[in-house]
Gaussian input, Z-matrix of N, CA and C with variables (Angstrom, degrees):
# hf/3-21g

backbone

0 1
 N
 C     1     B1
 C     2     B2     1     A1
 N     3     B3     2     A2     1     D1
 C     4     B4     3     A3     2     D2
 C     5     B5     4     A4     3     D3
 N     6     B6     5     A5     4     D4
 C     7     B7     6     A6     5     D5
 C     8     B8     7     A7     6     D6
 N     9     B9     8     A8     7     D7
 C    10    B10     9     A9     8     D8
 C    11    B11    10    A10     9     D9
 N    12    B12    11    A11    10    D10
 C    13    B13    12    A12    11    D11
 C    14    B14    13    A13    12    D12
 N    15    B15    14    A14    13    D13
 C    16    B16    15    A15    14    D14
 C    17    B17    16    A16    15    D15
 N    18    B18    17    A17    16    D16
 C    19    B19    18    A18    17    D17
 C    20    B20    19    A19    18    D18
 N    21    B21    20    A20    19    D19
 C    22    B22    21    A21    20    D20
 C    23    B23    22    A22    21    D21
 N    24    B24    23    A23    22    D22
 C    25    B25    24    A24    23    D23
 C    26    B26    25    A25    24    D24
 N    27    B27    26    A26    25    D25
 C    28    B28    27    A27    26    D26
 C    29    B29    28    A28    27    D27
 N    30    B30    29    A29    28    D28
 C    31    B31    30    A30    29    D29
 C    32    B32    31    A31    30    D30
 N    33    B33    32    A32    31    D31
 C    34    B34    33    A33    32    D32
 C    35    B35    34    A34    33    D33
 N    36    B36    35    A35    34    D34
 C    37    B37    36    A36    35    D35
 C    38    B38    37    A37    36    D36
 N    39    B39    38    A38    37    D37
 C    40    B40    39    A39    38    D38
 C    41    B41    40    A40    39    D39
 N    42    B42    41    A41    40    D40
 C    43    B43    42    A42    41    D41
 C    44    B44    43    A43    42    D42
 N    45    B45    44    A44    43    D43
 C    46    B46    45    A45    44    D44
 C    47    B47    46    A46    45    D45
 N    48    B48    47    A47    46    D46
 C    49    B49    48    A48    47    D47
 C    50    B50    49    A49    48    D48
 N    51    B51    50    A50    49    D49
 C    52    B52    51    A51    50    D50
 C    53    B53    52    A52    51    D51
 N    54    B54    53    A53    52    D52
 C    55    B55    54    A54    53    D53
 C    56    B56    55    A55    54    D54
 N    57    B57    56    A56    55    D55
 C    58    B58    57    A57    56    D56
 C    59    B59    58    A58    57    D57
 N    60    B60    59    A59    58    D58
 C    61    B61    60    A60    59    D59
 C    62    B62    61    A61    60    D60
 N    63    B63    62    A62    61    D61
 C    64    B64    63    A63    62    D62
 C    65    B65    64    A64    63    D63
 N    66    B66    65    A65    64    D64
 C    67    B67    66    A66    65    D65
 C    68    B68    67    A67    66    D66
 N    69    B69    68    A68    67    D67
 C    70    B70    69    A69    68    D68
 C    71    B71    70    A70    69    D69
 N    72    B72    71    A71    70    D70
 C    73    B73    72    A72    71    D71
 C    74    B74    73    A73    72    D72
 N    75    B75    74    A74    73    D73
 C    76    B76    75    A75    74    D74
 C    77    B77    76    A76    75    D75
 N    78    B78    77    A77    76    D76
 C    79    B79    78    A78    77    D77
 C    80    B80    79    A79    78    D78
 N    81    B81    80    A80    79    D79
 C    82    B82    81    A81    80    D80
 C    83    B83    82    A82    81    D81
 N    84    B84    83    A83    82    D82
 C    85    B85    84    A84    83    D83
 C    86    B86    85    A85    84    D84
 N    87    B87    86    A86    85    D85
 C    88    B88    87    A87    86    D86
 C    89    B89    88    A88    87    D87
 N    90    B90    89    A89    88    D88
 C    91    B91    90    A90    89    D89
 C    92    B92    91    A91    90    D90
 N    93    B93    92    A92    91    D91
 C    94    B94    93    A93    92    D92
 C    95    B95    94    A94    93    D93
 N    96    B96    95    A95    94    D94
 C    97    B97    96    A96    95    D95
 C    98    B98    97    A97    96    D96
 N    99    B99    98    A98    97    D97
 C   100   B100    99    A99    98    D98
 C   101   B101   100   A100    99    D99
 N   102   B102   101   A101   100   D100
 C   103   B103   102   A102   101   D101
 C   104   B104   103   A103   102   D102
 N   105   B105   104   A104   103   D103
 C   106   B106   105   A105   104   D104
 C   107   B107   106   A106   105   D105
 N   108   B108   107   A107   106   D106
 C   109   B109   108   A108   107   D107
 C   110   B110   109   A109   108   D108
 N   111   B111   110   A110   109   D109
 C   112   B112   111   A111   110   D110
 C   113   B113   112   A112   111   D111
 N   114   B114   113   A113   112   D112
 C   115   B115   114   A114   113   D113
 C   116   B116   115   A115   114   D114
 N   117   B117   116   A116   115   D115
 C   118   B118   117   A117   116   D116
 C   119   B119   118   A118   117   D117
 N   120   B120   119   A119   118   D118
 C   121   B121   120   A120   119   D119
 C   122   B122   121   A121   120   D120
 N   123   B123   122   A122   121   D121
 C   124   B124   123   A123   122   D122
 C   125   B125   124   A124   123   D123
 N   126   B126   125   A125   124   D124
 C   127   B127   126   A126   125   D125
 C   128   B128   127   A127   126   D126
 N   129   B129   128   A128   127   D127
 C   130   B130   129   A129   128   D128
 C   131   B131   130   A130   129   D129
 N   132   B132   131   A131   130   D130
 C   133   B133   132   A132   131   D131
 C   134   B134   133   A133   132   D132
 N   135   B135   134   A134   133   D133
 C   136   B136   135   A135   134   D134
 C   137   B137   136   A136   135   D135
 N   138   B138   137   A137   136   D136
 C   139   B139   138   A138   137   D137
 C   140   B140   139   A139   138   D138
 N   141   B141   140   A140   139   D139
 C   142   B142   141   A141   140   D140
 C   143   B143   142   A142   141   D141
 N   144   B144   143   A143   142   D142
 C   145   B145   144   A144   143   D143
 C   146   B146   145   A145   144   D144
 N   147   B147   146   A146   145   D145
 C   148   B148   147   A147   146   D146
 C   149   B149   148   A148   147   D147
 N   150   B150   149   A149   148   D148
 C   151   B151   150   A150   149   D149
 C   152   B152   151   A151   150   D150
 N   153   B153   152   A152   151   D151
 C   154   B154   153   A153   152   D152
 C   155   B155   154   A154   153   D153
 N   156   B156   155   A155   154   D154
 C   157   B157   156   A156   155   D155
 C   158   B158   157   A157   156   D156
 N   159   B159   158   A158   157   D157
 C   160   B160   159   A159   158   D158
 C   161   B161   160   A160   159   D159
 N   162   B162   161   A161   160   D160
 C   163   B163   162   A162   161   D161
 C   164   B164   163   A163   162   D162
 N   165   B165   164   A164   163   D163
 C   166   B166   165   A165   164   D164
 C   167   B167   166   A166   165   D165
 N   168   B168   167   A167   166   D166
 C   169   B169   168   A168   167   D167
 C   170   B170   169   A169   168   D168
 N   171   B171   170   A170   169   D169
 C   172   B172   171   A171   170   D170
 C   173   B173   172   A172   171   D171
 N   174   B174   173   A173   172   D172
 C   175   B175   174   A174   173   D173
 C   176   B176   175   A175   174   D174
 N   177   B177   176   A176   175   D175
 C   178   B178   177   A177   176   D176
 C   179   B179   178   A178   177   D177
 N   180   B180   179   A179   178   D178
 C   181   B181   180   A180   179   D179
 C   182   B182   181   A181   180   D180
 N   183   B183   182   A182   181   D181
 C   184   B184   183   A183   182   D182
 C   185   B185   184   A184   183   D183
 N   186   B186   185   A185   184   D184
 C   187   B187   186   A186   185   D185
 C   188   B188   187   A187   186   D186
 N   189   B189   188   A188   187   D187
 C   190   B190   189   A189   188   D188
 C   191   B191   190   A190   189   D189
 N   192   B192   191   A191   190   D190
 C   193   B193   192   A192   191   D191
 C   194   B194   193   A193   192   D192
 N   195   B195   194   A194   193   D193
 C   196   B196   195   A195   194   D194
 C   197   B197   196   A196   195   D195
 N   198   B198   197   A197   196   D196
 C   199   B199   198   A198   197   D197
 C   200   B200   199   A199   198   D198
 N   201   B201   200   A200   199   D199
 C   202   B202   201   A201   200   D200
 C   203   B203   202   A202   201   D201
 N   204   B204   203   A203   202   D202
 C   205   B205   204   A204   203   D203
 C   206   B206   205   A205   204   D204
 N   207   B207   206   A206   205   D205
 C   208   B208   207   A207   206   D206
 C   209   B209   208   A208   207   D207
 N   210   B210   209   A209   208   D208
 C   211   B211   210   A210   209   D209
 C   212   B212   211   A211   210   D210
 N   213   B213   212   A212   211   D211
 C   214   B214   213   A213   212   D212
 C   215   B215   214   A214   213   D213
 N   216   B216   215   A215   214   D214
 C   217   B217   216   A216   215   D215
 C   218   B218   217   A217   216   D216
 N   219   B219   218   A218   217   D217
 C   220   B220   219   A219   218   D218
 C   221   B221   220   A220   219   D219
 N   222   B222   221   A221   220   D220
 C   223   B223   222   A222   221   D221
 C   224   B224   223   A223   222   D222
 N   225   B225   224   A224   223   D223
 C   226   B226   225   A225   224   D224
 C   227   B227   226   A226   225   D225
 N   228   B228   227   A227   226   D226
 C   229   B229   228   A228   227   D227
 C   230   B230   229   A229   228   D228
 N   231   B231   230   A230   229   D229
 C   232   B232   231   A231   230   D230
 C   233   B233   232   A232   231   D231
 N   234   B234   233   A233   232   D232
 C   235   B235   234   A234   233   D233
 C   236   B236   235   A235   234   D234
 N   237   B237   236   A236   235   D235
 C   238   B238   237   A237   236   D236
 C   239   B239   238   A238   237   D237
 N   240   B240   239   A239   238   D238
 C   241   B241   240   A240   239   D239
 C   242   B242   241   A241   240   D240
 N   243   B243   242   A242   241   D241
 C   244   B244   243   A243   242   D242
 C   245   B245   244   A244   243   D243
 N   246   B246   245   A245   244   D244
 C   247   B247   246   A246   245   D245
 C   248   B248   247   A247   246   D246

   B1=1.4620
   B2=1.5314
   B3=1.7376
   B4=1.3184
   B5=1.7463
   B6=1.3651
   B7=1.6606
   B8=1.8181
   B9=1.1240
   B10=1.6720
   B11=1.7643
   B12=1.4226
   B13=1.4652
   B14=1.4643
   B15=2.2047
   B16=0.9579
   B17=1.6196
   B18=1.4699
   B19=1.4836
   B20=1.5681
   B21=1.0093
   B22=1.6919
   B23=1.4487
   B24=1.7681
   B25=1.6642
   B26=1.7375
   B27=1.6641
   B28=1.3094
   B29=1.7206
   B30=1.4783
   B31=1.7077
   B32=1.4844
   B33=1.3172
   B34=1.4032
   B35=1.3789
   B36=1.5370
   B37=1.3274
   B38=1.5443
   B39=1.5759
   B40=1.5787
   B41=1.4470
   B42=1.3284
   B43=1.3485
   B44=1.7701
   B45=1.3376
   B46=1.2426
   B47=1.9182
   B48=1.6919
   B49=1.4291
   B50=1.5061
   B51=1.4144
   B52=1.5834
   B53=1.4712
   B54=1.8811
   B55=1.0028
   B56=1.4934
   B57=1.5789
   B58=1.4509
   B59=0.9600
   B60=1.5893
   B61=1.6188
   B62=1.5780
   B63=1.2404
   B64=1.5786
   B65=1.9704
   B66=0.9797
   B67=1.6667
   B68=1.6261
   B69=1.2436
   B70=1.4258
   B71=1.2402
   B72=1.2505
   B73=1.7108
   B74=1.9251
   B75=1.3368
   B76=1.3062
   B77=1.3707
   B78=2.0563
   B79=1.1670
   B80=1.4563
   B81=1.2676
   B82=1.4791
   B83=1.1468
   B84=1.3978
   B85=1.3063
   B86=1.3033
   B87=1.6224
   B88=1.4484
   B89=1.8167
   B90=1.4310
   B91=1.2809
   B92=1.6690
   B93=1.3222
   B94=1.3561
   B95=1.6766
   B96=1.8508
   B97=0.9034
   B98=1.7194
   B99=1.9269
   B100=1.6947
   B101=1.2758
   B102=1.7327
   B103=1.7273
   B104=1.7515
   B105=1.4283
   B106=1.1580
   B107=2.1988
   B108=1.6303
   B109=1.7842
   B110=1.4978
   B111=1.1376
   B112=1.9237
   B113=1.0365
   B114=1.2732
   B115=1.9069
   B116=1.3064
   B117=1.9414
   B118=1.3042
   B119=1.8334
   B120=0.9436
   B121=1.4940
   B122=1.2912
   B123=1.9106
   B124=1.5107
   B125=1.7216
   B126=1.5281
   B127=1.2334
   B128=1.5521
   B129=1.0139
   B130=1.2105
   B131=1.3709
   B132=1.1802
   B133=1.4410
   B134=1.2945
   B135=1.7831
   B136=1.5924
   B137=1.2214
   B138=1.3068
   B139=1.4748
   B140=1.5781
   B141=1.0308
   B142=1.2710
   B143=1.9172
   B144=0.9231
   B145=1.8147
   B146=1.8463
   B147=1.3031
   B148=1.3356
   B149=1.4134
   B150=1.4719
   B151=1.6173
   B152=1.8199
   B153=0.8847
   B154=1.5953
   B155=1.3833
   B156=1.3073
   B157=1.4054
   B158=1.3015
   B159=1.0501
   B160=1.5430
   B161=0.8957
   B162=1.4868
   B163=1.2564
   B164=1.4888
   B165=1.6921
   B166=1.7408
   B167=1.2972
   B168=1.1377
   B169=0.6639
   B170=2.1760
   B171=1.1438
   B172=1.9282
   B173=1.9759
   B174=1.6094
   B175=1.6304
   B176=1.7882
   B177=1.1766
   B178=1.1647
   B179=1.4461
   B180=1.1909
   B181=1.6421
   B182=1.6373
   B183=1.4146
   B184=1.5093
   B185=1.6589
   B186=1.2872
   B187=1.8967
   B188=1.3937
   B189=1.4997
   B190=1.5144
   B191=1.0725
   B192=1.0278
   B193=1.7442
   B194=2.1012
   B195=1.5843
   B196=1.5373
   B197=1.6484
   B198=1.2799
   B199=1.8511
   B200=1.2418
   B201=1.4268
   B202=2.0215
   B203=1.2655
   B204=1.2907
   B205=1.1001
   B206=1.7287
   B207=0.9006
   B208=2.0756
   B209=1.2498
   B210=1.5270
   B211=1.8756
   B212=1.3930
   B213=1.2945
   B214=1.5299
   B215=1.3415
   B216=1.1463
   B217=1.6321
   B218=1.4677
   B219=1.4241
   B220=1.6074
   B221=1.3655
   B222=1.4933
   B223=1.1036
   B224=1.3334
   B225=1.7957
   B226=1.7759
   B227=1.0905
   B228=1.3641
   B229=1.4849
   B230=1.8204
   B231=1.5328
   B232=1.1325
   B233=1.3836
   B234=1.6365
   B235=0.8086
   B236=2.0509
   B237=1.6206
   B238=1.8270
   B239=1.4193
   B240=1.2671
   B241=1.1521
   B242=1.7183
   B243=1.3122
   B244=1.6185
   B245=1.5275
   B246=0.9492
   B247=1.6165
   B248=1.3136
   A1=108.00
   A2=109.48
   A3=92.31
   A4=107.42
   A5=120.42
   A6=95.77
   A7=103.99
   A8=88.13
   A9=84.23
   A10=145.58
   A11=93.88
   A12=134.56
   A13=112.86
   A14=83.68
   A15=97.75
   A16=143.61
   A17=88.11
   A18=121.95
   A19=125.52
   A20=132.18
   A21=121.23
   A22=101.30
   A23=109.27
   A24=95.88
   A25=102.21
   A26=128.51
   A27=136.84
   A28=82.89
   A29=107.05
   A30=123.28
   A31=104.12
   A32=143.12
   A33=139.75
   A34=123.74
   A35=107.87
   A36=127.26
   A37=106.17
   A38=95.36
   A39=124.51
   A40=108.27
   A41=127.76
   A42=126.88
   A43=95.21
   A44=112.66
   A45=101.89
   A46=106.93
   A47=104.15
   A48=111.46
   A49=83.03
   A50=122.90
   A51=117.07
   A52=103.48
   A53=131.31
   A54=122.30
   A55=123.70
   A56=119.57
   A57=119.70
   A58=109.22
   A59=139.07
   A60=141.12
   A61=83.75
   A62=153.35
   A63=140.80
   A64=103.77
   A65=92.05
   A66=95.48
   A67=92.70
   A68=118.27
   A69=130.28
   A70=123.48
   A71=100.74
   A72=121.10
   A73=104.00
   A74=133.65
   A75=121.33
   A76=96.03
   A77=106.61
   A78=97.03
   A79=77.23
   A80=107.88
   A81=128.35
   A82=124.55
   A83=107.35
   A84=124.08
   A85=137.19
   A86=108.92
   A87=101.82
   A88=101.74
   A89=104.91
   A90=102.42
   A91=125.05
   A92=114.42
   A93=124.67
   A94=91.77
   A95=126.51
   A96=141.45
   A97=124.29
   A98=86.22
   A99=107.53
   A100=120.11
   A101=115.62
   A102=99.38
   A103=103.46
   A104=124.71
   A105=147.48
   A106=89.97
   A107=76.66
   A108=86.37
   A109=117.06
   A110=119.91
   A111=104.93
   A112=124.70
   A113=94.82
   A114=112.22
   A115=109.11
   A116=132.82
   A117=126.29
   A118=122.56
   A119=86.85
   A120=87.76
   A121=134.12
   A122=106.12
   A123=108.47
   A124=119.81
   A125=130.31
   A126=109.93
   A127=111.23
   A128=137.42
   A129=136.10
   A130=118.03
   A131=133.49
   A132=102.75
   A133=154.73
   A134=91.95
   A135=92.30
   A136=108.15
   A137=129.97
   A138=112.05
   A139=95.46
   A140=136.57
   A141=123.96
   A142=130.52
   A143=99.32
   A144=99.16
   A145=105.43
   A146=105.01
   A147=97.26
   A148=96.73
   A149=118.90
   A150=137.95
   A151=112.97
   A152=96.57
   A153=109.57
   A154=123.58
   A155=117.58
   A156=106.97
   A157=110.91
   A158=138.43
   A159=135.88
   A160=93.31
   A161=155.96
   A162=148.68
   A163=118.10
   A164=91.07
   A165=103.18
   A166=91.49
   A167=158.24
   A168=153.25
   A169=125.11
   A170=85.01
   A171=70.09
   A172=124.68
   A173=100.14
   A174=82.26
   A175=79.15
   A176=128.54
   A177=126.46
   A178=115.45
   A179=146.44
   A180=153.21
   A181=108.10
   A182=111.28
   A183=100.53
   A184=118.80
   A185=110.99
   A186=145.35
   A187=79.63
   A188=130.68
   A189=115.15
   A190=120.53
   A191=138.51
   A192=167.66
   A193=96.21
   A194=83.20
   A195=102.56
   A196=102.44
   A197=93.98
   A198=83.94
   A199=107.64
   A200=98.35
   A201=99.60
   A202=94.95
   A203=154.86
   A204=129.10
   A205=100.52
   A206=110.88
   A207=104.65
   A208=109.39
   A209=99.38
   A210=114.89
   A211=119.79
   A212=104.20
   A213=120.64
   A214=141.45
   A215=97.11
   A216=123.87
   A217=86.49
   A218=148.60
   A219=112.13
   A220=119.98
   A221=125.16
   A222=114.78
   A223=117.19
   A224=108.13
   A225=112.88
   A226=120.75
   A227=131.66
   A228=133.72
   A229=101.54
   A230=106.77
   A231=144.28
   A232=89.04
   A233=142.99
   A234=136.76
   A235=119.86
   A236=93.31
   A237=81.87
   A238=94.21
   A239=133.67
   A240=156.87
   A241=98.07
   A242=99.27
   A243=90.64
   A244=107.96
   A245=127.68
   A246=131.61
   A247=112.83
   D1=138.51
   D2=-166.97
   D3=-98.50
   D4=-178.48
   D5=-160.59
   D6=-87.43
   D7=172.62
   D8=-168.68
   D9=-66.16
   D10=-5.08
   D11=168.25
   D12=-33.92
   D13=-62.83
   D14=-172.14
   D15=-100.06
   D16=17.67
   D17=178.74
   D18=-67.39
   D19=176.15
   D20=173.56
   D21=-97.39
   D22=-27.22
   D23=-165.16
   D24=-68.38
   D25=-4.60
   D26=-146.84
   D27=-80.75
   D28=-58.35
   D29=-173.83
   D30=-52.93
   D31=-64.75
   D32=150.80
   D33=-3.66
   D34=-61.01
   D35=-179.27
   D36=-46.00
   D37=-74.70
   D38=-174.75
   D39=-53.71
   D40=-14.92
   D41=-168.35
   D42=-102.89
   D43=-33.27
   D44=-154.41
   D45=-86.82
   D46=-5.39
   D47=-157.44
   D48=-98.51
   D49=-28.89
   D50=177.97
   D51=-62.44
   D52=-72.08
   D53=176.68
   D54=-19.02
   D55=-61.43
   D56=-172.94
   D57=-69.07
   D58=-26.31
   D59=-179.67
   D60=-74.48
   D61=-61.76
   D62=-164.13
   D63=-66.08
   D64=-35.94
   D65=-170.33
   D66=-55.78
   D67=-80.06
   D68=158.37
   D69=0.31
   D70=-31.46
   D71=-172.39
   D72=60.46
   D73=37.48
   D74=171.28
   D75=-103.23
   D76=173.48
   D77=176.63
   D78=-125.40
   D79=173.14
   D80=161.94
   D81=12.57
   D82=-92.02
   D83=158.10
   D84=-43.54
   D85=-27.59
   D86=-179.03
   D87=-81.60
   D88=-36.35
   D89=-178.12
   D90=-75.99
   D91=7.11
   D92=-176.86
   D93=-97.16
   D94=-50.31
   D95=149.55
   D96=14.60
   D97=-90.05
   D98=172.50
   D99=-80.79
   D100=11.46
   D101=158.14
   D102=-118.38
   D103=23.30
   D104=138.51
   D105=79.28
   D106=55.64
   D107=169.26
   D108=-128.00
   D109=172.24
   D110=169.71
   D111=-90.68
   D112=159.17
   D113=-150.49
   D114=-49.60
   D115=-10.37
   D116=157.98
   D117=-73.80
   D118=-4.44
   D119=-171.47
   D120=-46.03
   D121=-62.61
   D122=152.85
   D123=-75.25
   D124=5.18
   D125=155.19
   D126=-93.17
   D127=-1.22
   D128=145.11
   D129=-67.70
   D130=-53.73
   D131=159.76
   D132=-55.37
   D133=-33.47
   D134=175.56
   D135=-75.82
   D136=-4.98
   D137=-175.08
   D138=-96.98
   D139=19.35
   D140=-171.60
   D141=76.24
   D142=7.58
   D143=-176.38
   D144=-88.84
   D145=-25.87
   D146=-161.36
   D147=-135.58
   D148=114.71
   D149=-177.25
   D150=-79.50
   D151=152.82
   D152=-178.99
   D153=-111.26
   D154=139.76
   D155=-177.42
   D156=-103.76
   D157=-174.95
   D158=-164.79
   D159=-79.24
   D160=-70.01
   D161=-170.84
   D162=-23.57
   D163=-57.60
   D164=-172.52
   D165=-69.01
   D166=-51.26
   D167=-162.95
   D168=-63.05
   D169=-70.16
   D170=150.70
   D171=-58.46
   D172=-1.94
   D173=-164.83
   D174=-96.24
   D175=-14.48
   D176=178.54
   D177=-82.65
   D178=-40.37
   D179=157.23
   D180=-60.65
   D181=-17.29
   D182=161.15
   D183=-73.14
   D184=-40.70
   D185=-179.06
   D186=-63.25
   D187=-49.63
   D188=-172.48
   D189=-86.09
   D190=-12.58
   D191=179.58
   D192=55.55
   D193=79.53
   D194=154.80
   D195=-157.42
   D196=144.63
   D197=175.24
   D198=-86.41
   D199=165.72
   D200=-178.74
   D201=-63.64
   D202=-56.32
   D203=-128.73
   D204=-89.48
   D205=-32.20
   D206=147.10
   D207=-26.55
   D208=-90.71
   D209=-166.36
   D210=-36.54
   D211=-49.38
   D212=142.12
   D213=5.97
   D214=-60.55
   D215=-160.97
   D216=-129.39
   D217=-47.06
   D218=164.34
   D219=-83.82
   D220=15.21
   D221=166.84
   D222=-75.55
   D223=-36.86
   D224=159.36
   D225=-65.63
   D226=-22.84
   D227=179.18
   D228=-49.68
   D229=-59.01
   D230=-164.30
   D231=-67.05
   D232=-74.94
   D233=-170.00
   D234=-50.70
   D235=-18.88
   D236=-159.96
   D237=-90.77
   D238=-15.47
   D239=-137.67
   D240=-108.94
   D241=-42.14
   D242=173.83
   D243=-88.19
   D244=-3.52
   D245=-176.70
   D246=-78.36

């Protein structure tokens, strides 16, 4: 299995956490901001350099105001859909 970087569901991911950070209306910075990281933080993620663990990851869809278990479930929406 190759690692997940380099996967398509990785681009999905990364695409779908930008949308809700724009929906949100934050930019970058504000949202790197309210999970009390530096201002590269979420541009390091969305571009892919820097991975998230589930934790960060609900503490980030809270900052976006969706719960994971949403994002979750349209991240597979999203995922079966691009397949």
């Amino acid at each position: 299995m190759s690692k997940t970087i380099y996967r398509p569901e990785h681009d999905v991911l990364l695409s779908l956490l930008k949308k809700h950070r724009n929906a949100a209306k934050l930019t970058q910075a504000e949202c790197s901001k309210a999970l009390s990281r530096p201002q590269s933080f979420m541009s390091d993620v969305e571009s892919g350099t820097r991975r998230l663990d589930i934790i960060q990851l609900r503490d980030l869809c809270k900052v976006l105001g969706i719960s994971l278990c949403k994002f979750v479930q349209e991240l597979e929406n999203a995922i079966a859909v691009s397949n």
